[in-house]
N, C-alpha and C positions, 0 to 999 in steps of 0.2 A: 494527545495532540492539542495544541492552545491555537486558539483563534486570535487573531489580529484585528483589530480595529481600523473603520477607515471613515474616516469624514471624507462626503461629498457634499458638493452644492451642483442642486440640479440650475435650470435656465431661470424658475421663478425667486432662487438666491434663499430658498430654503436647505437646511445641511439636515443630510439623513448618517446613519450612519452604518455602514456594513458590516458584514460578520463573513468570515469564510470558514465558520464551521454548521454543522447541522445545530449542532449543543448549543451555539451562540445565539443562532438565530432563535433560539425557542422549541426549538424542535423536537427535545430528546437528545440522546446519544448521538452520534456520528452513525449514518450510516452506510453500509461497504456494501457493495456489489461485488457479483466475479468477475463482469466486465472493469469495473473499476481498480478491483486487486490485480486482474492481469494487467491493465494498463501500465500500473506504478510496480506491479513485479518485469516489465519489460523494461519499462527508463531505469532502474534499478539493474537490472540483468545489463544491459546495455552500456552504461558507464562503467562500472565495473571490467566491460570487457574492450572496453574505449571504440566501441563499435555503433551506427547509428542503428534506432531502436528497430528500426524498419527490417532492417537485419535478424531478427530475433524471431524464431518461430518458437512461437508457446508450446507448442507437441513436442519438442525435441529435449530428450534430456539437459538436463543444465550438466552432467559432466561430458555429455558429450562436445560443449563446448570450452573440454578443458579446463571444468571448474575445480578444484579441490575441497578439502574439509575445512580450511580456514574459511575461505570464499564462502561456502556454507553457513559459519558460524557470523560471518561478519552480515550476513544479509537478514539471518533469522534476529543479528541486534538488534538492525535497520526496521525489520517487523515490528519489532515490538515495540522498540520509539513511535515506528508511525503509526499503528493500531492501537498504541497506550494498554497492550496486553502481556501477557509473559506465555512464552511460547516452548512445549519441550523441542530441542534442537533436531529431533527425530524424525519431528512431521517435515522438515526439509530432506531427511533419507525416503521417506516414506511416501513422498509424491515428489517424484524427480524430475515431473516437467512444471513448466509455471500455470497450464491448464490445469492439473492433477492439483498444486499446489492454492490455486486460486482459490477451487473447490474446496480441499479442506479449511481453509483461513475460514472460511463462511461458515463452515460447519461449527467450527471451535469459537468466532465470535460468539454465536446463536448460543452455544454453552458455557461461557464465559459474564453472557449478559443475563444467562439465566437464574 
């Protein structure tokens, strides 16, 4: 994941400049929550199924909303661009809701960063 620069200028006309990553700012590595992975696995769930997010129950299977094994493979890409990790395609058979799914991402960063 790359962070983006941003120049502001606050009121007293001094320019700071922002980071919208953890890494950027100094922090270490990016780091993910399961509230945060579900979030972006729901807008993620959600466009994919051209449905608004609010619509998406994290409990519910993702095939029960009709998803397939490409569906599958295209999100576990999506994962791994956004995590900057490499993921086996499995762990999306193997937690088939985006709660179950959230959980494991967290578990496999913590050993990926290890």
């Amino acid at each position: 994941m790359s962070g983006t620069d941003t120049a502001t200028t606050d009121i007293a006309g001094d320019t700071d400049t922002d980071t919208d990553t953890a890494a950027d700012a100094g922090l270490g590595i990016d780091t993910h929550t399961v509230d945060s992975l579900r979030t972006w696995l729901v807008d993620c769930v959600a466009a994919h199924l051209e449905r608004p997010a609010d619509t998406v129950d994290t409990a519910v299977k993702l095939s029960d909303y009709g998803l397939d094994s490409l569906y599958v493979l295209a999100v576990a890409a999506e994962l791994e661009d956004y995590l900057d990790i490499s993921l086996d395609p499995t762990v999306m058979w193997d937690n088939p809701t985006i709660d179950a799914l959230s959980e494991a991402l967290i578990e496999e960063l913590a050993v990926q960063d290890a």
